[in-house]
MARKOL-817491 format. One record per residue (C-alpha): x, y, z. Coordinates in steps of 0.1 Angstrom, whole numbers. Layout:
N
    east   north      up
       X       Y       Z
...
//
This chain:
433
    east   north      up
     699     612   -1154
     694     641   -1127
     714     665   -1155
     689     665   -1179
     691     704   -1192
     690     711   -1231
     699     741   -1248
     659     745   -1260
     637     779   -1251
     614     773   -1230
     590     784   -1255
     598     758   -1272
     596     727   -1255
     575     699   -1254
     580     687   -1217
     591     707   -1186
     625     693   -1173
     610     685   -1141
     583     667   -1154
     603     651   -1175
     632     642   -1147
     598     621   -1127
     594     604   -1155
     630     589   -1159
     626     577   -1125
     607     548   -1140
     624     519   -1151
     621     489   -1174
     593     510   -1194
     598     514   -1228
     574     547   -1234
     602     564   -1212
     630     566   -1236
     604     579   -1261
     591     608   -1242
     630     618   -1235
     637     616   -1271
     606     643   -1275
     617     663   -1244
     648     671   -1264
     638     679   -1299
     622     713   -1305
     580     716   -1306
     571     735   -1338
     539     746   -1331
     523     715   -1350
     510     704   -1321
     510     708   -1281
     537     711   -1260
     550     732   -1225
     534     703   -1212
     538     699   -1170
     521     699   -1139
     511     725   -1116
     511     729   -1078
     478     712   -1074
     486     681   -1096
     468     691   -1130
     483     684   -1165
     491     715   -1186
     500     721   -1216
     496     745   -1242
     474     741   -1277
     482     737   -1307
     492     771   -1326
     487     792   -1292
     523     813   -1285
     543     802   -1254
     546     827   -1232
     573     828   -1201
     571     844   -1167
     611     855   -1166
     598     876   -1129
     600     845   -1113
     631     822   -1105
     632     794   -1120
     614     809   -1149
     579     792   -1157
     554     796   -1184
     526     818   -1179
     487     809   -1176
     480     825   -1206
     457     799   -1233
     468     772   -1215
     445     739   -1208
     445     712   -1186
     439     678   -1196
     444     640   -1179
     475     627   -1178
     469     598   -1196
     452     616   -1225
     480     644   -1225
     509     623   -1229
     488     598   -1256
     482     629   -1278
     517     642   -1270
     536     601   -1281
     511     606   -1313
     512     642   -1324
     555     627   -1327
     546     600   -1344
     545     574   -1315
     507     561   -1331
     509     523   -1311
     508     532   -1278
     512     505   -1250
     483     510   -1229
     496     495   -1195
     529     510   -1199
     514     543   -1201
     495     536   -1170
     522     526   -1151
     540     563   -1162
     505     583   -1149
     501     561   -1116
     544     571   -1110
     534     607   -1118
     501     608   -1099
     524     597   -1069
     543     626   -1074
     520     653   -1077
     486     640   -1066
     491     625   -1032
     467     639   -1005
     478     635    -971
     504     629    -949
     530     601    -943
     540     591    -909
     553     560    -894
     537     548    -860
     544     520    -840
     533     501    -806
     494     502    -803
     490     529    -832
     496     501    -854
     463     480    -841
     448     517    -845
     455     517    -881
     451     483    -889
     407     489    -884
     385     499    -905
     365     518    -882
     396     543    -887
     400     542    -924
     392     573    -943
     365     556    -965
     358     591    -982
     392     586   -1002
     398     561   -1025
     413     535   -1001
     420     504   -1026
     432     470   -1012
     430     484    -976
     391     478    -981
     394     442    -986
     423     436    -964
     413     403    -940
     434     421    -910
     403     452    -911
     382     435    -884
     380     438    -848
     380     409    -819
     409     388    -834
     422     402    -861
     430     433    -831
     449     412    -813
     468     396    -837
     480     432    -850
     502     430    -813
     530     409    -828
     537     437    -849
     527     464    -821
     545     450    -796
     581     446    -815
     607     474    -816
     619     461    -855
     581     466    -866
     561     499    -875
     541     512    -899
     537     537    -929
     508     555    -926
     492     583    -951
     465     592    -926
     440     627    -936
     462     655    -940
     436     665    -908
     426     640    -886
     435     604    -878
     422     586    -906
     440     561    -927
     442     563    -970
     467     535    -969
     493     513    -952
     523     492    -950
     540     477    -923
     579     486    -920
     605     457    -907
     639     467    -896
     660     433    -903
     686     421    -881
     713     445    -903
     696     475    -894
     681     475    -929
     644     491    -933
     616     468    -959
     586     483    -966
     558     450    -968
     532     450    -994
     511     483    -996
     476     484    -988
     459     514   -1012
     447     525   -1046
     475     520   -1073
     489     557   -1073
     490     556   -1039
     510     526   -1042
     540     545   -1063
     536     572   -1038
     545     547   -1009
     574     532   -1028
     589     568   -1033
     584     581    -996
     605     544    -990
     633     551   -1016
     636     591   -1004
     643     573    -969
     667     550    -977
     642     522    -977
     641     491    -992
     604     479   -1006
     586     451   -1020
     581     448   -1061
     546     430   -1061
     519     443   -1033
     506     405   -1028
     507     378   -1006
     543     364   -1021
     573     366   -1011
     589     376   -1046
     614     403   -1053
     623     432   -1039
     645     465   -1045
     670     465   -1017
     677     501   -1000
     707     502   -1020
     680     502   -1055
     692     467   -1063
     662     442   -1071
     667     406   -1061
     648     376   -1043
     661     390   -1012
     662     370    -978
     653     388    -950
     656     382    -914
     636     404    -883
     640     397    -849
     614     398    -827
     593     382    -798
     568     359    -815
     554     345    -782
     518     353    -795
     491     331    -794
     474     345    -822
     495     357    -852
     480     384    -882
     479     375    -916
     515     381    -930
     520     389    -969
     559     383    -969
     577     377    -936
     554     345    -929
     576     319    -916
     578     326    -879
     610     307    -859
     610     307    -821
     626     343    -819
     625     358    -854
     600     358    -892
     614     356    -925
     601     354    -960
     622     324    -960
     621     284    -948
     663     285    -956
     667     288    -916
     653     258    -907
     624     241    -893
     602     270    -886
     575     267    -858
     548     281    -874
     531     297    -907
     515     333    -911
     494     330    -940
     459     320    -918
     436     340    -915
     429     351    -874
     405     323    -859
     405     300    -891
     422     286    -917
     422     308    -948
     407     300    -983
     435     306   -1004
     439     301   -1043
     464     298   -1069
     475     335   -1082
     483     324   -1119
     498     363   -1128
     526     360   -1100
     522     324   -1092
     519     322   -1058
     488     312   -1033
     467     343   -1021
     438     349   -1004
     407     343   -1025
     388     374   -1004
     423     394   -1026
     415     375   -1056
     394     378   -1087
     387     353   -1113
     394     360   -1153
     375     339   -1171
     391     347   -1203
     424     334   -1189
     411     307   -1167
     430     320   -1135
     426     336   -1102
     450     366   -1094
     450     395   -1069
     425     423   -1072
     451     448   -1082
     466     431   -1108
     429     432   -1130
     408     460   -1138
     366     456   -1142
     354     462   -1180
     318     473   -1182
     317     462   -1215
     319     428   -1209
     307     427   -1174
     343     411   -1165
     377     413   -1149
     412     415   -1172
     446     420   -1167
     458     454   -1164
     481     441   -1195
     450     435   -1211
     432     470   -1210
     425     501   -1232
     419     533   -1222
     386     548   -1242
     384     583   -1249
     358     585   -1225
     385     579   -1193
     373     538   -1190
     393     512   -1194
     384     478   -1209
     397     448   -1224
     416     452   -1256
     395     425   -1273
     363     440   -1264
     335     441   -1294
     329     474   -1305
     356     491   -1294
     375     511   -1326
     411     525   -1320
     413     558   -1346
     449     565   -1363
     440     606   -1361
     438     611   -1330
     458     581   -1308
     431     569   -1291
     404     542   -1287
     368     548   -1289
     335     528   -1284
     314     528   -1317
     287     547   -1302
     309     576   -1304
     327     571   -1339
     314     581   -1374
     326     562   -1406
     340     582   -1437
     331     568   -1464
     347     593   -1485
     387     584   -1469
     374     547   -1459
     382     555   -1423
     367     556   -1383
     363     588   -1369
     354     605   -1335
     314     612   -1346
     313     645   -1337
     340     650   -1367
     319     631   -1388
     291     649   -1411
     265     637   -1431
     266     651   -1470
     233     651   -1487
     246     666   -1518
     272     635   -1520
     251     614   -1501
     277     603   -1480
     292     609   -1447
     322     625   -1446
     350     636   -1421
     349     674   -1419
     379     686   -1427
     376     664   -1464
     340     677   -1471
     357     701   -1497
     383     678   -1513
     350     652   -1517
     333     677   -1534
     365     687   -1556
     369     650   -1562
     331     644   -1575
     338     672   -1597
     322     703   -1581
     327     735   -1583
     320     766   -1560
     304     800   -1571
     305     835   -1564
     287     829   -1532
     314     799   -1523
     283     775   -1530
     289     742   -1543
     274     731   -1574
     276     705   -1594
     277     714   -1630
     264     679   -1645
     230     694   -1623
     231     732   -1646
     235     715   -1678
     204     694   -1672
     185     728   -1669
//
């Protein structure tokens, strides 16, 4: 897939080829495909297209019926600002899947494409990897950037001082442990974490990432530019994971290292600890101890029924509707209903929230590809359909309310006509007089 040219002007395409080239980097979605089959047939004019991103991480594209102009002073050639907009990513490509007939639109499959390409384009900060006592340093709270949107690394049980510190020096004071950090591209502070085990291969694992959910994608890309291997599931399982080689398997993984510490951190994958080594596996015997306890007492776990495995409930959130706990990452919070869903389970409104697909008054419009709450949606009456309410106008004359762009045909239907002045009148009305 890194040869994706097409023989298209750049006037007229729909998708930039490195935008496009990002998005065939994810896997196992089936929106991909679709956008590739767009990026190589030619935009008309019908709708938008030259759609990209820019050097600081907006979505562009052009409108509908503006002309494409391209900056050919510049190498590689690029289009030029001229009546271009910028939009969110998730609304841009939407409109883009529905203005080519795409009109079902799977909601967390789309996510999963803008959280890859926010990764991309709309990290801030800087990646390092520390080790020794930096990794205690990173590990507290009182050095988190809480300005940023930090994610899971704000309800992390290792956060605390006293002993959660000095359990972090298992990991600080091994040689096959460090740390990924992206700290503030300015000082010291950490937007997100994950610790990095070298095995006894000389193979690199990144753990499960601590941050928001782009950030997450942005971690897993700075491990597979490196050769890394990474974790599929950022939870307290051990599960799957893509080796360095990009294969993804139930991998067993071995790190040696001196675990003559009386007080051990809460480990999310490598938590079976032998007299000189941890694994994310009981297959090498009778292990001497367990790393899922919480620092100075026993931790409250539950039952994660998404990825079936126990976590900790401080991770955890409870869906009612499904009768299950799972980890905080995997659910989203819907206002409407005052209520926690699956990430499966969500809708993006036109406004930018997300809520749960089954919500009451929540109306998805065919016109424009997207779902609205019925505050902000008009009925027709005239076409028997929903929509957005500032399309929607209210005919006195017909006494009806009517989507704009109809009011005319309404009128022709009714049997109108328009005089000299381009006035509507209804002729039933002059005879009467």
């Amino acid at each position: 897939m890194s040869n994706i040219s097409i023989g298209l002007p750049m006037q007229n395409r729909h998708i930039s080829s490195s935008l496009m080239e990002k998005m065939l980097s994810i896997t196992n979605n089936s929106l991909v495909p679709l956008f590739f089959e767009i990026y190589k047939t030619e935009a008309t004019g019908k709708g938008i297209k030259n759609v990209t991103v820019n050097r600081s991480g907006e979505m562009t594209f052009l409108p509908k019926g503006k002309e494409s102009v391209v900056d050919t002073t510049i190498f590689p050639n690029v289009w030029k600002k001229d009546s271009r907009q910028s939009g969110s990513y998730g609304k841009v490509l939407r409109k883009l899947l529905v203005e080519n007939g795409i009109k079902e639109v799977n909601a967390s499959e789309l996510e999963e494409i803008v959280n890859v390409l926010k990764g991309f384009y709309t990290v801030e900060g800087e990646f390092i990897i520390v080790s020794g006592d930096d990794i205690s340093y990173y590990y507290l709270d009182d050095n988190y950037d809480y300005g940023f949107n930090i994610g899971s690394m704000e309800s992390s049980c290792m956060r605390y001082g006293g002993a959660c510190q000095d359990a972090t020096k298992l990991y600080a004071d091994n040689k096959n442990c460090q740390m990924v950090v992206l700290k503030h591209p300015d000082k010291p502070a950490g937007r997100g974490r994950a610790i990095l085990w070298t095995d006894e291969n000389g193979d690199k694992w990144l753990d499960r990432v601590y941050a928001s959910d782009h950030i997450v994608r942005a971690f897993h890309q700075f491990a597979r530019s490196r050769g890394y291997g990474h974790k599929v599931h950022q939870d307290a399982c051990d599960g799957d994971w893509i080796s360095p080689s990009g294969e993804q398997d139930s991998h067993i993984i071995k790190i040696m290292m001196d675990t003559d510490h009386e007080i051990l951190p809460y480990m999310d994958s490598m938590y079976y600890v032998y007299s000189n080594f941890v694994s994310n596996s009981s297959d090498w015997g009778s292990y001497d101890r367990y790393a899922q306890t919480e620092p100075d007492e026993q931790a409250d776990n539950v039952w994660d029924g998404y990825d079936d495995c126990y976590i900790n409930s401080e991770d955890s959130v409870y869906l009612d509707y499904r009768d299950m706990y799972t980890y905080s990452s995997n659910a989203f919070y819907c206002d409407l209903t005052d209520d926690y869903f699956l990430h499966d389970d969500g809708v993006e409104l036109n406004d930018g929230r997300t809520v749960w697909n089954e919500a009451d008054d929540i109306i998805y419009i065919q016109s424009t590809g997207n779902y609205y709450h019925i505050d902000d949606v008009g009925y027709c009456q005239y076409n028997d359909e929903h929509y957005p309410s500032d399309q929607v106008e209210w005919v006195d004359d017909l006494g009806m309310d009517i989507y704009e762009p109809s009011i005319n045909n309404a009128y022709e239907d009714k049997g109108w006509v328009q005089d000299e002045n381009g006035e509507w009148v209804d002729p039933q009305h002059e005879l009467e007089f």
